[in-house]
VEXDOSE-624187 format. One record per residue (C-alpha): x, y, z; residue in one letter. Coordinates in steps of 0.25 Angstrom, whole numbers, plus 5000, padded with zeros to 4 digits. Each point is the difference from the previous one (the first is absolute). Example, Ala and Ser with C-alpha at 12.3 -4.5 7.8 and 13.67 -1.06 7.14 Angstrom:
BEGIN
site X->5049 Y->4982 Z->5031 residu->A
site X->5006 Y->5014 Z->4998 residu->S
***
This chain:
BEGIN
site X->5085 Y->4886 Z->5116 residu->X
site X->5009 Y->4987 Z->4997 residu->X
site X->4990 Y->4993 Z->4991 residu->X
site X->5006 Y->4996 Z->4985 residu->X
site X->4991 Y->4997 Z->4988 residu->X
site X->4991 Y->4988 Z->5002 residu->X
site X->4995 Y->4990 Z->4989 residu->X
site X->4984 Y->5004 Z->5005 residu->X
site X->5002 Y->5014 Z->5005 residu->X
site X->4989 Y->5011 Z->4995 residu->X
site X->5010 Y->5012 Z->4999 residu->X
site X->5010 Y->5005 Z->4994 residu->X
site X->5011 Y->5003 Z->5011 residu->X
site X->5014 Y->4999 Z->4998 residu->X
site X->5007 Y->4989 Z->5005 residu->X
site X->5005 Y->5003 Z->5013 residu->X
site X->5017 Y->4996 Z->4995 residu->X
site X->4999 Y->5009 Z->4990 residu->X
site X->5002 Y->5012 Z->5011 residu->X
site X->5011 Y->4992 Z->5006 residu->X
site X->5014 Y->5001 Z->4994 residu->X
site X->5006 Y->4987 Z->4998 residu->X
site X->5010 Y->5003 Z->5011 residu->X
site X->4987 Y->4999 Z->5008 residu->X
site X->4997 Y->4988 Z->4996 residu->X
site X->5013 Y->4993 Z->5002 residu->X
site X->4998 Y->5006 Z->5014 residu->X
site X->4987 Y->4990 Z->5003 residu->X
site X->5008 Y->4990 Z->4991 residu->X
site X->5012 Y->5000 Z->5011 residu->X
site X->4988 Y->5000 Z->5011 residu->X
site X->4993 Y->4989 Z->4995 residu->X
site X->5013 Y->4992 Z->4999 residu->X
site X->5005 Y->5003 Z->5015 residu->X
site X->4985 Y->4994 Z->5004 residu->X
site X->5002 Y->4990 Z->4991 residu->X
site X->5012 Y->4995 Z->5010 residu->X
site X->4991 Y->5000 Z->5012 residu->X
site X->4999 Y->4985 Z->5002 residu->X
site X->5015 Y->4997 Z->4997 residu->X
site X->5002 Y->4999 Z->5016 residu->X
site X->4988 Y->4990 Z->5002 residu->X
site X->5003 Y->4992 Z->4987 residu->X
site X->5014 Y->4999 Z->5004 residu->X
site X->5003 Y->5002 Z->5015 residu->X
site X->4985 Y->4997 Z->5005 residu->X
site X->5005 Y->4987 Z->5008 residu->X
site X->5012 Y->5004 Z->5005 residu->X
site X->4992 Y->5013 Z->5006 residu->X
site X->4989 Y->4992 Z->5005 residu->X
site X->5010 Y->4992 Z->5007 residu->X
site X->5006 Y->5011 Z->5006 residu->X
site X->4986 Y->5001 Z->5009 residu->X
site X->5003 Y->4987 Z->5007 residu->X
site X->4990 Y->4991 Z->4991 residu->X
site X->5011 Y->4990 Z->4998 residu->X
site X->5006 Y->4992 Z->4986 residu->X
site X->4986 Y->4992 Z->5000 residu->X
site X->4992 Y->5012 Z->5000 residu->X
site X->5008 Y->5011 Z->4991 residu->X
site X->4998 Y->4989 Z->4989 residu->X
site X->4987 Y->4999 Z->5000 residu->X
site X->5000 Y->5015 Z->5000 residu->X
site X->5007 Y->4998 Z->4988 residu->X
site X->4992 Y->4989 Z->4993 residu->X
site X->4985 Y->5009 Z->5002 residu->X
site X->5007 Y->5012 Z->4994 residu->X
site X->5003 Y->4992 Z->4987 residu->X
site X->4985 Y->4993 Z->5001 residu->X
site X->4993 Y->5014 Z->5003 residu->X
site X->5008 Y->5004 Z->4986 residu->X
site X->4991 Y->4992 Z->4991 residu->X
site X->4987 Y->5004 Z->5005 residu->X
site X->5004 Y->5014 Z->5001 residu->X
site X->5005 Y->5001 Z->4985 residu->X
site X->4988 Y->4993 Z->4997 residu->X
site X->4991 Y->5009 Z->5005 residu->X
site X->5007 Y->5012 Z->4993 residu->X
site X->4997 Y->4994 Z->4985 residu->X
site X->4985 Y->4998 Z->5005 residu->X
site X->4998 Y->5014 Z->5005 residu->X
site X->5011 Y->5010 Z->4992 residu->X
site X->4990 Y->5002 Z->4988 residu->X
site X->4989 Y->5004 Z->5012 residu->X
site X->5007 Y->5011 Z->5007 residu->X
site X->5008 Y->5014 Z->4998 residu->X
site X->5014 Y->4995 Z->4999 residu->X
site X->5002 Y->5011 Z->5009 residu->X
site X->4992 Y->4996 Z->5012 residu->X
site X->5006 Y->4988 Z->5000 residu->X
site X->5014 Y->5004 Z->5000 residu->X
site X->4999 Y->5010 Z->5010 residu->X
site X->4991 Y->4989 Z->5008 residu->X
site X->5011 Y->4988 Z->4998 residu->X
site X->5010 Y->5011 Z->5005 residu->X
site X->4993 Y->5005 Z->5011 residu->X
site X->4999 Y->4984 Z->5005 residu->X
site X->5015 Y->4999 Z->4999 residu->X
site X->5002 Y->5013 Z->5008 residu->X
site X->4990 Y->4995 Z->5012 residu->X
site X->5008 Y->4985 Z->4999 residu->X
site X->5014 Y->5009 Z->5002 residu->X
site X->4995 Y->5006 Z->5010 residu->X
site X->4994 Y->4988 Z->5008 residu->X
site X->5014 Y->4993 Z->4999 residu->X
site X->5006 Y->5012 Z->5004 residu->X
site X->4990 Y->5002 Z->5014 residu->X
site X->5001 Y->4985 Z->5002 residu->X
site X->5015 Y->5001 Z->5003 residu->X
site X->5002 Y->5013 Z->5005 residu->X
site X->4990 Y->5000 Z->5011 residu->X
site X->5003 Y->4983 Z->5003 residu->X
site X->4986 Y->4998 Z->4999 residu->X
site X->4996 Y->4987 Z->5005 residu->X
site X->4997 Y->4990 Z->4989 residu->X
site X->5007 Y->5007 Z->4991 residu->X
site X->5005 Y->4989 Z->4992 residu->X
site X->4986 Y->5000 Z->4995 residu->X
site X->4999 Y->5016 Z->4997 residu->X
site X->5014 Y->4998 Z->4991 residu->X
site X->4994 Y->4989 Z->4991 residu->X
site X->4986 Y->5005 Z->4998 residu->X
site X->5008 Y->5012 Z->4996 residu->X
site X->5008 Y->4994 Z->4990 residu->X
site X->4987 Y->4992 Z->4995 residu->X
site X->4993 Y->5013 Z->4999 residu->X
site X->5011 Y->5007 Z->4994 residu->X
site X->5001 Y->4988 Z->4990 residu->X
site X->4985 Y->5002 Z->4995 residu->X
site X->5001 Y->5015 Z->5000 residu->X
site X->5012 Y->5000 Z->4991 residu->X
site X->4993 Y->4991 Z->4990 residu->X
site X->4989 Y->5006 Z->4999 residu->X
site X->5004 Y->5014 Z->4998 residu->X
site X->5017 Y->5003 Z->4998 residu->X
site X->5002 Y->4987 Z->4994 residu->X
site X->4991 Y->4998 Z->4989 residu->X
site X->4996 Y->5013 Z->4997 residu->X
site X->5016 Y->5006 Z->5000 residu->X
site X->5002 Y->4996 Z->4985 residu->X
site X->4984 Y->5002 Z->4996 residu->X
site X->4999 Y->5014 Z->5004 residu->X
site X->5014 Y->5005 Z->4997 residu->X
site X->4997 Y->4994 Z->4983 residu->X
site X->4988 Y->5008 Z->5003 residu->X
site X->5005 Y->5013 Z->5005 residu->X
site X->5011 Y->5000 Z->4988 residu->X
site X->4992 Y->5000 Z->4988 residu->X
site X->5006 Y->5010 Z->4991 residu->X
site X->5009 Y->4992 Z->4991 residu->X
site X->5011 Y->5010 Z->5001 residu->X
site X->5003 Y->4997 Z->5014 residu->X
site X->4995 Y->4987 Z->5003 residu->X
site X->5011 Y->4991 Z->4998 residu->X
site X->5008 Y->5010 Z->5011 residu->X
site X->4991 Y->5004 Z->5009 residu->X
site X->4999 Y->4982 Z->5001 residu->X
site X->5013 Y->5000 Z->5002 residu->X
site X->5002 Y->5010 Z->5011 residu->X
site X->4991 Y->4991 Z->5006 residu->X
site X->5004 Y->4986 Z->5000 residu->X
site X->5016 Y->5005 Z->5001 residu->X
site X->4994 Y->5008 Z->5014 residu->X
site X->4992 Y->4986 Z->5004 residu->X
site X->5013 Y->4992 Z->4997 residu->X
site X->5010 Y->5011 Z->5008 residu->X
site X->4990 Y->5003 Z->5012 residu->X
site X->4999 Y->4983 Z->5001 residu->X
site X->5015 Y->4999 Z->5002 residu->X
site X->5000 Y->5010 Z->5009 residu->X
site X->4988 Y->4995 Z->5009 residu->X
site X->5005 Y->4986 Z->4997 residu->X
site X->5015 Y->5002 Z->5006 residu->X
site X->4997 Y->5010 Z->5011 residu->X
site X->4988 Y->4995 Z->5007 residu->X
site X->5006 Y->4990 Z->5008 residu->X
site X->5013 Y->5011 Z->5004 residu->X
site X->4990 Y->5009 Z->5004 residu->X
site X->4990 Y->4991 Z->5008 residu->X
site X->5015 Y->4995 Z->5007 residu->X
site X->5005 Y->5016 Z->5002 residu->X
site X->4987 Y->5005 Z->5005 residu->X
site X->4990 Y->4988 Z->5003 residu->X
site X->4987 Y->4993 Z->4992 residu->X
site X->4992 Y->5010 Z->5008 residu->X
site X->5007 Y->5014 Z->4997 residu->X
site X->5002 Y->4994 Z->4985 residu->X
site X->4985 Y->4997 Z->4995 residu->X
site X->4997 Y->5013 Z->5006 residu->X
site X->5009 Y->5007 Z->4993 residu->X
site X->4994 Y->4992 Z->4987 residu->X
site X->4988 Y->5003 Z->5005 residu->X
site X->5002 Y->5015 Z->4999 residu->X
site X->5006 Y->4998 Z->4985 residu->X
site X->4988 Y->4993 Z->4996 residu->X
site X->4991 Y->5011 Z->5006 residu->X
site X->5008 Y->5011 Z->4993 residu->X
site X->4998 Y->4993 Z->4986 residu->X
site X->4982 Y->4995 Z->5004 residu->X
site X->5000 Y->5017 Z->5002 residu->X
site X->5008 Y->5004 Z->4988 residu->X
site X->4992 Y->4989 Z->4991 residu->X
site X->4988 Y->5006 Z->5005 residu->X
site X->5001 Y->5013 Z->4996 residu->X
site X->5007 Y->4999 Z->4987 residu->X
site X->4995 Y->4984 Z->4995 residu->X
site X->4990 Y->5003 Z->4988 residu->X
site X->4991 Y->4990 Z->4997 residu->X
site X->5004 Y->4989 Z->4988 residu->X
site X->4990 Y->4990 Z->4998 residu->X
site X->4993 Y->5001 Z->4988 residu->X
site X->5010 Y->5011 Z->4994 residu->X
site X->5001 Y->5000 Z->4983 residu->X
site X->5012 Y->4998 Z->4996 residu->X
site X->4995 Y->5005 Z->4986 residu->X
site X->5006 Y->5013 Z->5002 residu->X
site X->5008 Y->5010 Z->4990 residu->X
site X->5013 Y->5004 Z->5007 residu->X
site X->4997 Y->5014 Z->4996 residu->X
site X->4989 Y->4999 Z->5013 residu->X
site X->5010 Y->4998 Z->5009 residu->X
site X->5009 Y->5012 Z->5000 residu->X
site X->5009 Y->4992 Z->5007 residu->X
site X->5014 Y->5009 Z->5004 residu->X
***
């Protein structure tokens, strides 16, 4: 049912935003931004939540190093195999990675869980790899190519790089207040639950992108 136009499709169905108001699509543009956030802890705060589980200085530096070395790889990988695969798939499997690494973290520290140290980094390594794959690549590359009418594409970008840059000051100066109010277990899992909520709204409502014209009269769109 959510399939657009595709460069080598045989049929004449109508692309799948065209029965979507643009308000609809700025909703999967402010979803797709809140998910683009879902590393900001790691990237920022990984260390200093890794060191919370006892692994000393030494050890959430490391932490911190592999995160950076995993992110070359992984971004390499991304421009190997995104011309390969349903930009769909991708996304919602980048996203599903990142929820089961929230809720690993949040596991490891609610139920004390010996070697746990090891269940938080692998966590935040996993969560690292998932995002680049899915969220943080494909963010911009699917948003340009669900907002294809000319009329509304400059707004519908900008409803979602202004959410992005709002939802990242909120994430950024909240989450270490939150993990200090509640605790690092109680406060992945409640991220872990956001993250869930937006992996079952993109899956109902995410259309497929890759290979949509973008050679298409505005008159097509009924855009309201």
């Amino acid at each position: 049912e959510f399939s657009l136009n595709r460069e080598d499709s045989n049929t004449n169905t109508t692309n799948n935003t065209n029965k979507h108001s643009f308000r609809m699509l700025c909703l999967l543009a402010v979803v797709l931004a809140f998910t683009n956030n879902s590393t900001d802890t790691a990237i920022f705060y990984g260390p200093t939540i890794v060191k919370m589980t006892g692994i000393g200085e030494k050890g959430s530096l490391w932490t911190a190093f592999a995160l950076s070395l995993l992110s070359l790889p992984a971004n390499f990988l991304v421009l190997c195999i995104i011309h390969l695969f349903s930009r769909r798939y991708l996304f919602l499997g980048g996203l599903t990675g990142v929820c089961i690494s929230y809720f690993l973290i949040s596991t490891a520290f609610v139920f004390n869980i010996i070697g746990k140290e090891y269940i938080v980094a692998f966590g935040f390594l996993l969560m690292n790899f998932s995002f680049a794959i899915g969220p943080g690549t494909l963010f911009v590359v699917i948003l340009s190519e669900l907002l294809i009418n000319p009329e509304t594409r400059a707004k519908g970008m900008a409803v979602g790089t202004v959410s992005m840059s709002i939802f990242s000051i909120i994430c950024n100066g909240s989450a270490l207040s939150i993990i200090d109010a509640i605790g690092p277990g109680k406060s992945f899992f409640m991220y872990f639950i956001a993250y869930v909520l937006c992996l079952l709204f993109l899956a109902m409502y995410l259309p497929e992108t890759r290979g949509v014209k973008f050679e298409i009269s505005t008159q097509q769109h009924g855009v309201t």
